[in-house]
PQR file of N, CA, C, O and H, with PARSE charges and radii, in Angstrom:
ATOM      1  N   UNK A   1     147.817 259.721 -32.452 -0.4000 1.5000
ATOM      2  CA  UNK A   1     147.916 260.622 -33.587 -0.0000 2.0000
ATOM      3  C   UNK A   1     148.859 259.981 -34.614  0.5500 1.7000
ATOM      4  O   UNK A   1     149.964 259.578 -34.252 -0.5500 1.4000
ATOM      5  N   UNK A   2     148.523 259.895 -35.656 -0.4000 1.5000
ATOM      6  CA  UNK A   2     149.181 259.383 -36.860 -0.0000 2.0000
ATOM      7  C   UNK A   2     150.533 260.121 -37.378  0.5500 1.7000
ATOM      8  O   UNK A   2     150.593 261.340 -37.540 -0.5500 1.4000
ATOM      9  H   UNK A   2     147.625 260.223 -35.950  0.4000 1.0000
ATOM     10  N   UNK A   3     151.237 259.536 -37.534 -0.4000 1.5000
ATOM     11  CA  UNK A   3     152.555 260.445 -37.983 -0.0000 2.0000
ATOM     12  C   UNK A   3     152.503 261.590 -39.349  0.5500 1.7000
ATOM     13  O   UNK A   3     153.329 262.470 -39.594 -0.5500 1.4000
ATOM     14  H   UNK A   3     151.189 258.545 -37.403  0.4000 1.0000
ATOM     15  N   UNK A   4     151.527 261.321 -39.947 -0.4000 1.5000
ATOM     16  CA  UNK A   4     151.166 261.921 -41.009 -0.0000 2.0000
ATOM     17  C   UNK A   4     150.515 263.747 -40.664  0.5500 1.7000
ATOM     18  O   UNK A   4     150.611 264.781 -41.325 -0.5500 1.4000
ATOM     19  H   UNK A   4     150.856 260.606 -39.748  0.4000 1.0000
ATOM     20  N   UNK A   5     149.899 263.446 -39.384 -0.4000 1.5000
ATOM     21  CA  UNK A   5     149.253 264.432 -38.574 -0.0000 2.0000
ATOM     22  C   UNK A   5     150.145 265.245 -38.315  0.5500 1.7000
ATOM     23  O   UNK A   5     150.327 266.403 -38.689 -0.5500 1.4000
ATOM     24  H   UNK A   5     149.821 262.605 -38.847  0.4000 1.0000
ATOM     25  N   UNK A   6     150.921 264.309 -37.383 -0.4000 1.5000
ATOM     26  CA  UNK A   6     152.055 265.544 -36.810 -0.0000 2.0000
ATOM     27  C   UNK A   6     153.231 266.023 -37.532  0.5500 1.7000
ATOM     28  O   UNK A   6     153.905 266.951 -37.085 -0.5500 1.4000
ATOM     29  H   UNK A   6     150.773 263.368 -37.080  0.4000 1.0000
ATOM     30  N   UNK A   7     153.404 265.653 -38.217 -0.4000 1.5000
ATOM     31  CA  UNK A   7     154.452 266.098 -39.840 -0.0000 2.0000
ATOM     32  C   UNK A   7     153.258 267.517 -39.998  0.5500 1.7000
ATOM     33  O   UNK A   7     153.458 268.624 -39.498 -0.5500 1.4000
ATOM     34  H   UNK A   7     152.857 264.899 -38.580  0.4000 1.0000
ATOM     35  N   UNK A   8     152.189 267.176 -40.706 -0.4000 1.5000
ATOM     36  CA  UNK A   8     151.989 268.188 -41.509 -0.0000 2.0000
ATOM     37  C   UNK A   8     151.716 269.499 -40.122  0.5500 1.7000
ATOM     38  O   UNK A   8     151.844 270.711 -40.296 -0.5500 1.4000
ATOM     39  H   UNK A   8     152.027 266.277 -41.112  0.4000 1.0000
ATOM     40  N   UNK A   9     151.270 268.723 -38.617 -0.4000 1.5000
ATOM     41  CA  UNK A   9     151.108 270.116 -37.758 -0.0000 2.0000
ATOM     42  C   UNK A   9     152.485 270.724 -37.392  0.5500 1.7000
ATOM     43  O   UNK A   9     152.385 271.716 -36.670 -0.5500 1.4000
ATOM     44  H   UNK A   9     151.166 267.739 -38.476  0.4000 1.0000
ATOM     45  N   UNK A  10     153.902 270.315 -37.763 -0.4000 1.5000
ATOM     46  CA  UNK A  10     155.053 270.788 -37.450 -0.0000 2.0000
ATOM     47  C   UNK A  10     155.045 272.059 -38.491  0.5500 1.7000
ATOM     48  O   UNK A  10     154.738 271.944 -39.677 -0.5500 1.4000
ATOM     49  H   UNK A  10     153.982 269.510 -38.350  0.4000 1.0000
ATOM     50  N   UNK A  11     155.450 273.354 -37.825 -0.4000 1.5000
ATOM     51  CA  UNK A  11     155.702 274.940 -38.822 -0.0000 2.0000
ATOM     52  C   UNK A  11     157.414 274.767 -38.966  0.5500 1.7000
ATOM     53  O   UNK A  11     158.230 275.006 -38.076 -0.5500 1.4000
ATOM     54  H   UNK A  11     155.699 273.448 -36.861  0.4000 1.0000
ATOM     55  N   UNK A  12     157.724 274.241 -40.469 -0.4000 1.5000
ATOM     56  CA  UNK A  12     158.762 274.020 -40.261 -0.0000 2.0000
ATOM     57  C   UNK A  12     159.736 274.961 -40.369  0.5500 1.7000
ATOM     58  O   UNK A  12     160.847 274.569 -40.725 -0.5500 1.4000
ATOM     59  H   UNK A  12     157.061 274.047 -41.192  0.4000 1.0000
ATOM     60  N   UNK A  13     159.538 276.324 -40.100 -0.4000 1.5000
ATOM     61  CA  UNK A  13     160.576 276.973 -39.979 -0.0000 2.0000
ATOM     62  C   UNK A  13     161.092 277.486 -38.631  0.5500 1.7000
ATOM     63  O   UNK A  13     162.058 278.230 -38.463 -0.5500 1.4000
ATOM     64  H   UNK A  13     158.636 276.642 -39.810  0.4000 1.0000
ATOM     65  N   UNK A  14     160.250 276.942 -37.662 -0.4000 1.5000
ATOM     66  CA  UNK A  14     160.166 276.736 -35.609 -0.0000 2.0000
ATOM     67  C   UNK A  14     161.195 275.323 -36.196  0.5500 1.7000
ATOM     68  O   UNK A  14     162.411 275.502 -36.131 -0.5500 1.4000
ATOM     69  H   UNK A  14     159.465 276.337 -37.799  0.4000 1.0000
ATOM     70  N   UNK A  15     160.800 274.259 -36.629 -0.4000 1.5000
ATOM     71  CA  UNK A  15     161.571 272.857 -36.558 -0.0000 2.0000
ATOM     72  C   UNK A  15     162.812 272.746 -36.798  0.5500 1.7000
ATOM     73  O   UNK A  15     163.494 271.775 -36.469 -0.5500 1.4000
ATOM     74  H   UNK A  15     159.812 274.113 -36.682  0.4000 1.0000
ATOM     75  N   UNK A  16     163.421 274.262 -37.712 -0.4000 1.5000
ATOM     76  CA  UNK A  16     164.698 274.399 -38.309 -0.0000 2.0000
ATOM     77  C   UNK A  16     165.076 275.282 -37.348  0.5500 1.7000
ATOM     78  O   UNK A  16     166.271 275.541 -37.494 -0.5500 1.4000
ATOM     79  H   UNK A  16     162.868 275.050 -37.980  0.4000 1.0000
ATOM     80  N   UNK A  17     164.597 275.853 -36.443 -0.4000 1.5000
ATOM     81  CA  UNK A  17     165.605 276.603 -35.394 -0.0000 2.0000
ATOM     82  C   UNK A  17     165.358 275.327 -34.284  0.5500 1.7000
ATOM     83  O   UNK A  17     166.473 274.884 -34.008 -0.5500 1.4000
ATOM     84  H   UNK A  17     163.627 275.642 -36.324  0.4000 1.0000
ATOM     85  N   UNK A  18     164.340 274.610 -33.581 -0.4000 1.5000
ATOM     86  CA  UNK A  18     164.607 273.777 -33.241 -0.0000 2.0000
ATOM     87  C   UNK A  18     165.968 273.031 -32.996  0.5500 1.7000
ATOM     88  O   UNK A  18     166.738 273.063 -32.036 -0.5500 1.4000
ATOM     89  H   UNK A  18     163.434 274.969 -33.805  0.4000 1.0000
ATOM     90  N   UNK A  19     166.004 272.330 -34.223 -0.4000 1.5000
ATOM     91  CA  UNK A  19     167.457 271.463 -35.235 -0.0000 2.0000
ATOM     92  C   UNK A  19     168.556 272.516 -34.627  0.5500 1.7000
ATOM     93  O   UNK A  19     169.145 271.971 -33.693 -0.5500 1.4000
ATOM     94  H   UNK A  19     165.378 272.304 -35.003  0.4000 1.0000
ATOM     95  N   UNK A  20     169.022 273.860 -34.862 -0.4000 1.5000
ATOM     96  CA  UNK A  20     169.883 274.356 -35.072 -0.0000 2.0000
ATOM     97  C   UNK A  20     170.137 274.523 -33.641  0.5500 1.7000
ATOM     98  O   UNK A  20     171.258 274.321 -33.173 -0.5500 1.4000
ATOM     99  H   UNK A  20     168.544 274.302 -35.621  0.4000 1.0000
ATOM    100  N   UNK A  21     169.063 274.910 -32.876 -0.4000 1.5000
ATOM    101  CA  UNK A  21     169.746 274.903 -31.345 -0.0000 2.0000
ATOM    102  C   UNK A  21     170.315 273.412 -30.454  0.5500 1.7000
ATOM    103  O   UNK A  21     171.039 273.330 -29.462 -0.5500 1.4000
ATOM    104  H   UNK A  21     168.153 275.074 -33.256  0.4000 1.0000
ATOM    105  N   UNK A  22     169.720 272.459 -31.189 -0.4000 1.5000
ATOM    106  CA  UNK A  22     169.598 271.054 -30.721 -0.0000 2.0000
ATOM    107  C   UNK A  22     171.309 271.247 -31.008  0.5500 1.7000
ATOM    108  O   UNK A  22     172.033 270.900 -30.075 -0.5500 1.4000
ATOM    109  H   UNK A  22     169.132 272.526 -31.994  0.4000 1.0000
ATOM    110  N   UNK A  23     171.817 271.658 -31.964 -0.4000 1.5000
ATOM    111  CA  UNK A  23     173.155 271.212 -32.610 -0.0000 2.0000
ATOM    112  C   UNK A  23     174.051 271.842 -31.551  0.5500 1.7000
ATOM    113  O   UNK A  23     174.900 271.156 -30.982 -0.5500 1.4000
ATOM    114  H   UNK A  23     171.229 271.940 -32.722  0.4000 1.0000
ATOM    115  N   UNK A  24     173.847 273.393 -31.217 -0.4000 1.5000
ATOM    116  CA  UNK A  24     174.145 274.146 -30.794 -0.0000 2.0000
ATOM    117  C   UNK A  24     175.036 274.054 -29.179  0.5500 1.7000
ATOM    118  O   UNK A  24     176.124 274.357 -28.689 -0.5500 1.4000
ATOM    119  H   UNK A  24     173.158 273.951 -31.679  0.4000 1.0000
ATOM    120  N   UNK A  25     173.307 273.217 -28.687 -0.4000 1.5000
ATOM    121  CA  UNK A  25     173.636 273.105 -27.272 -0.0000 2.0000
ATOM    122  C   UNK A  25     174.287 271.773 -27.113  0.5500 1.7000
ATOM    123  O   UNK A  25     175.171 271.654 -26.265 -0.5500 1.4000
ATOM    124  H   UNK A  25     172.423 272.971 -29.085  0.4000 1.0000
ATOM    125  N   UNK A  26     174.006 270.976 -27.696 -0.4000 1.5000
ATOM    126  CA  UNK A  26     174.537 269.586 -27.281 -0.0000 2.0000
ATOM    127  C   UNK A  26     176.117 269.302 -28.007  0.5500 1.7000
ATOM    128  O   UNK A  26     176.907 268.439 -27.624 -0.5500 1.4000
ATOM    129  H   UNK A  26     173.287 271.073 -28.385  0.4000 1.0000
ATOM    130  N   UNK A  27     176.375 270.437 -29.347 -0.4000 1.5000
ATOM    131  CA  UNK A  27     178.009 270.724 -29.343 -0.0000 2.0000
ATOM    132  C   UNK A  27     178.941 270.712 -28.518  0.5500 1.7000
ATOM    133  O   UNK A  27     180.047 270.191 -28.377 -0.5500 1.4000
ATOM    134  H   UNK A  27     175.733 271.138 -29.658  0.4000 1.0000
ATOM    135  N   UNK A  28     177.757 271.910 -27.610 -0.4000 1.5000
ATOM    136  CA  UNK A  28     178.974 272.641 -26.494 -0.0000 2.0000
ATOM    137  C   UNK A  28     179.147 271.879 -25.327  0.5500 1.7000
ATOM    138  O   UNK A  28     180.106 272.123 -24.593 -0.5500 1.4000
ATOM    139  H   UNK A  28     176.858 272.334 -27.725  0.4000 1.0000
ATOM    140  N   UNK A  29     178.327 270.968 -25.052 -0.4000 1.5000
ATOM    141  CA  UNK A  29     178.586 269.523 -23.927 -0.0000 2.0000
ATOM    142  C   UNK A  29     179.563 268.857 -24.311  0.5500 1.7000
ATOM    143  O   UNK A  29     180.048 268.902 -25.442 -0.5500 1.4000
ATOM    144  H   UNK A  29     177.548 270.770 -25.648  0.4000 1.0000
ATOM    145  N   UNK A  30     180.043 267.981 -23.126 -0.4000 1.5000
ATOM    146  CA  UNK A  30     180.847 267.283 -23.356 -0.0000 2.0000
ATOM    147  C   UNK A  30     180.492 265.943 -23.309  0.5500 1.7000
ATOM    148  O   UNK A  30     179.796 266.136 -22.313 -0.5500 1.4000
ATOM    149  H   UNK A  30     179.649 267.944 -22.207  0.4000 1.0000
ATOM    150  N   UNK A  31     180.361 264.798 -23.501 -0.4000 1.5000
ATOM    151  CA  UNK A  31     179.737 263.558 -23.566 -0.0000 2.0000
ATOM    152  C   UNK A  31     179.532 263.207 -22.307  0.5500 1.7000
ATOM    153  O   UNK A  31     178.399 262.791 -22.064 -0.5500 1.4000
ATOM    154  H   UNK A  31     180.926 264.641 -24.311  0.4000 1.0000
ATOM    155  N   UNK A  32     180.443 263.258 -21.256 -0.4000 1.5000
ATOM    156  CA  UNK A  32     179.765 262.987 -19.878 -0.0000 2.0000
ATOM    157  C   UNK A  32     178.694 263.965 -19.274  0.5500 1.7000
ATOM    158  O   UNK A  32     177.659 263.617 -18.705 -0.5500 1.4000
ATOM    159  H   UNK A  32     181.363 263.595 -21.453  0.4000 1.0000
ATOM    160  N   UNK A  33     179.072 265.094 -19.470 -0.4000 1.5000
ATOM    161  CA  UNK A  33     178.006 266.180 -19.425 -0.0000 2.0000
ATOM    162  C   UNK A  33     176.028 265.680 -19.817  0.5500 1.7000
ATOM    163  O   UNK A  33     175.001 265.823 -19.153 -0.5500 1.4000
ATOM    164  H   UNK A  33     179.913 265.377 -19.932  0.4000 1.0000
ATOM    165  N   UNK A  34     176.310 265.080 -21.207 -0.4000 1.5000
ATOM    166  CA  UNK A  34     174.919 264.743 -21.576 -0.0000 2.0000
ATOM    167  C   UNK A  34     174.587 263.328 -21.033  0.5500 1.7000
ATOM    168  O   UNK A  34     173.483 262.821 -20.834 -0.5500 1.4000
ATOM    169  H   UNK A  34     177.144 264.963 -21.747  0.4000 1.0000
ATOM    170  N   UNK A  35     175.908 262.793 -20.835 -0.4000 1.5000
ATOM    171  CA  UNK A  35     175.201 260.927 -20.034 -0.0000 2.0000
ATOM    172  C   UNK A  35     174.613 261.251 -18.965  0.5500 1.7000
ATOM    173  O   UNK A  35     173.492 260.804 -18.720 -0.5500 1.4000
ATOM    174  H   UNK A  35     176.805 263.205 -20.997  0.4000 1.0000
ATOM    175  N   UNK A  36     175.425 262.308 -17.905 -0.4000 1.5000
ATOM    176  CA  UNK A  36     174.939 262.819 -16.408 -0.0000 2.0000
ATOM    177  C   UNK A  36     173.211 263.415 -16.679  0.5500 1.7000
ATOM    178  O   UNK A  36     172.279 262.929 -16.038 -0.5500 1.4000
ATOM    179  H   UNK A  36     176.335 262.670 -18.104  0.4000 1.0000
ATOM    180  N   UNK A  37     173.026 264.429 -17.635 -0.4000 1.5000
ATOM    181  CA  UNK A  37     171.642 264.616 -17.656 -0.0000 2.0000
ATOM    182  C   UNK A  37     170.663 263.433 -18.472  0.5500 1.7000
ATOM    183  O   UNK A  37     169.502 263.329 -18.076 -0.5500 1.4000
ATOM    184  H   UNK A  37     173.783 264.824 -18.155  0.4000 1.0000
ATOM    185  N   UNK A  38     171.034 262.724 -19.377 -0.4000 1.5000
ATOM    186  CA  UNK A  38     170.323 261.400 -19.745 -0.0000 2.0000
ATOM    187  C   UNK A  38     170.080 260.347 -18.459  0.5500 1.7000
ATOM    188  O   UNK A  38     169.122 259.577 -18.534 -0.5500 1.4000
ATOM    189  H   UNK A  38     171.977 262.808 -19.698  0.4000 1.0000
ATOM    190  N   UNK A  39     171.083 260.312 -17.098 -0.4000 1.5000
ATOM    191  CA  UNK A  39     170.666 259.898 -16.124 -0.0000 2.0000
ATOM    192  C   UNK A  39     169.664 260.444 -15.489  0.5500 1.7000
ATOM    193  O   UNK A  39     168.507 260.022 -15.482 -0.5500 1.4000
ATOM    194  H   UNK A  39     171.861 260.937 -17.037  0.4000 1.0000
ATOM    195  N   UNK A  40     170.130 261.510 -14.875 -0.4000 1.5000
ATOM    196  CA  UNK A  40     169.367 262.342 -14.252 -0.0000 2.0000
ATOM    197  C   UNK A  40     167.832 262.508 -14.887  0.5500 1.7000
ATOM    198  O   UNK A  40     166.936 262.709 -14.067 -0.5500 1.4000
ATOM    199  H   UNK A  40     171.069 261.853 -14.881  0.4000 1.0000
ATOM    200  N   UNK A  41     167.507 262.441 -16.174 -0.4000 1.5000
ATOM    201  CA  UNK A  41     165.903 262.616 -16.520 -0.0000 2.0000
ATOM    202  C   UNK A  41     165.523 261.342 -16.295  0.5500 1.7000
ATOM    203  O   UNK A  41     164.346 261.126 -16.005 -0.5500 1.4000
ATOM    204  H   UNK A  41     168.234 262.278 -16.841  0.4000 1.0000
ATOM    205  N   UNK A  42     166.664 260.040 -16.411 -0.4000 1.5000
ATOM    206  CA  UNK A  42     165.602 259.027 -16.444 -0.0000 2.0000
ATOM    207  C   UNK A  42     165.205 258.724 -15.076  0.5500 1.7000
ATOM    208  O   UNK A  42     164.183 258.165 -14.675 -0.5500 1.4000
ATOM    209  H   UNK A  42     167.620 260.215 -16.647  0.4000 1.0000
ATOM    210  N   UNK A  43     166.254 259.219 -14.395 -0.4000 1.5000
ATOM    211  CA  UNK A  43     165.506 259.116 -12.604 -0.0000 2.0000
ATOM    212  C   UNK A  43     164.103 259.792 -12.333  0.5500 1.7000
ATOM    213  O   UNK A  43     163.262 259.431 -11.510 -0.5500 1.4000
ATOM    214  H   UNK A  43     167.084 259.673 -14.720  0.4000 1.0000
ATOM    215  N   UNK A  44     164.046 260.801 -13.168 -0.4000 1.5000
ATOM    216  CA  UNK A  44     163.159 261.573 -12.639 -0.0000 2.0000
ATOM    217  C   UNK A  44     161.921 261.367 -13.036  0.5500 1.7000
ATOM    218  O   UNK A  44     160.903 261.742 -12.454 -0.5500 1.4000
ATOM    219  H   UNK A  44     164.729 261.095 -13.837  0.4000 1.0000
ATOM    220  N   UNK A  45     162.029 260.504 -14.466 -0.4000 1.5000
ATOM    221  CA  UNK A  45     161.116 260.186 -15.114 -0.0000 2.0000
ATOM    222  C   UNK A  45     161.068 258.675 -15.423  0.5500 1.7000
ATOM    223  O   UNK A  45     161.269 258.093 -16.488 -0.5500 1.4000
ATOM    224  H   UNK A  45     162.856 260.199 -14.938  0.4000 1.0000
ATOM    225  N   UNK A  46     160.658 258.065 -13.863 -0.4000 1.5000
ATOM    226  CA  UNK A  46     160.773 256.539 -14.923 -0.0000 2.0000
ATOM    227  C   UNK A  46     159.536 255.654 -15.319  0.5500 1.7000
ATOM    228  O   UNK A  46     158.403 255.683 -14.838 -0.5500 1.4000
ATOM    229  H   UNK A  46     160.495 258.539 -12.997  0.4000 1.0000
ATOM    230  N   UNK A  47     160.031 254.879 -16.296 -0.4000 1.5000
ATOM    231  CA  UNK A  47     159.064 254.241 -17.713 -0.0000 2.0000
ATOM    232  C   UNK A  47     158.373 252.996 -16.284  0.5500 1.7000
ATOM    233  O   UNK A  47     158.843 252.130 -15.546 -0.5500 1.4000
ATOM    234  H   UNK A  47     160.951 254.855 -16.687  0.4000 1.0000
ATOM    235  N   UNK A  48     156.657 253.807 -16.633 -0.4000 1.5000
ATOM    236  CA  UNK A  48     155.728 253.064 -15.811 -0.0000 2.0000
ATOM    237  C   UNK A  48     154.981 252.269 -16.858  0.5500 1.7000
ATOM    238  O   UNK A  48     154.296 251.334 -16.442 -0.5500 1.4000
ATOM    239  H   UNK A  48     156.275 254.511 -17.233  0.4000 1.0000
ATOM    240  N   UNK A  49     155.012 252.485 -18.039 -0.4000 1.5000
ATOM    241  CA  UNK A  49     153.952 251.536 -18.730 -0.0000 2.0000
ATOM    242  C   UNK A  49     154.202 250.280 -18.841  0.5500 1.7000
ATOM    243  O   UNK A  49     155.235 249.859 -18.321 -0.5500 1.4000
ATOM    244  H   UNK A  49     155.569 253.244 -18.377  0.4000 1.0000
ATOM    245  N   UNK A  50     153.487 249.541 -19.413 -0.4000 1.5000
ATOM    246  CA  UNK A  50     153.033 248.108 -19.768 -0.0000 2.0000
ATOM    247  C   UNK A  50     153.486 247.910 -21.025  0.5500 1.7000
ATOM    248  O   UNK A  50     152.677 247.756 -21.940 -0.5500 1.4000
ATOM    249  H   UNK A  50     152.648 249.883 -19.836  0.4000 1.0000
ATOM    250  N   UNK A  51     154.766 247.886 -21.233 -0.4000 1.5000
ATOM    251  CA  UNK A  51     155.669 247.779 -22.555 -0.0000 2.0000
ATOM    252  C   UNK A  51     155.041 246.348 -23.081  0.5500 1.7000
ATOM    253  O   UNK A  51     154.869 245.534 -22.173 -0.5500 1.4000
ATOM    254  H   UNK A  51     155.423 248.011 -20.489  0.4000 1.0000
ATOM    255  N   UNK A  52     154.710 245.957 -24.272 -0.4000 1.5000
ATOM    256  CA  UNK A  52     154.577 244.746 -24.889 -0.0000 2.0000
ATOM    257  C   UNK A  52     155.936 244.340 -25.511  0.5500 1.7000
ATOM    258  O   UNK A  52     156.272 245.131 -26.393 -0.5500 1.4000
ATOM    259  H   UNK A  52     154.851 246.618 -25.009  0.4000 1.0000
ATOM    260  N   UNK A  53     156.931 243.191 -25.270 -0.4000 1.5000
ATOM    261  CA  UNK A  53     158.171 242.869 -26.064 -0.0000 2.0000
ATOM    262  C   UNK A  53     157.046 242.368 -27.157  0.5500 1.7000
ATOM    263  O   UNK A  53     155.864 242.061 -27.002 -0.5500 1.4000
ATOM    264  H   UNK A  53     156.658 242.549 -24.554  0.4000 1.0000
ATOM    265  N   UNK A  54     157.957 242.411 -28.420 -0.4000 1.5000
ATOM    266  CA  UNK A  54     157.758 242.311 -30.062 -0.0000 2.0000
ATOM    267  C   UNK A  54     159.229 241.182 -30.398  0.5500 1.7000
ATOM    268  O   UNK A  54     159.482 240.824 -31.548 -0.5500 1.4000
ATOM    269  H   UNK A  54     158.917 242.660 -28.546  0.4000 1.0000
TER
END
């Protein structure tokens, strides 16, 4: 999907509460707080594709 697509399918007034909770929740963390869950997803989720280096 073209970026052009998904811009215009974003309702941007969902994208601005989006934004505002994004601010919200990741305020109230503390930086180890969000490294521990940035670990934790990448365990859970790890990168199987066929990356091409550029």
């Amino acid at each position: 999907m073209e970026a052009e697509t998904i811009l215009s399918a974003l309702d941007t007034e969902h994208f601005d509460d989006y934004t505002e909770w994004q601010r919200e929740h990741y305020d109230a963390m503390d930086p180890e707080e969000i490294s521990r869950e940035a670990i934790a997803f990448a365990k859970a989720h790890p990168y199987t594709g066929d990356a091409i280096r550029l």
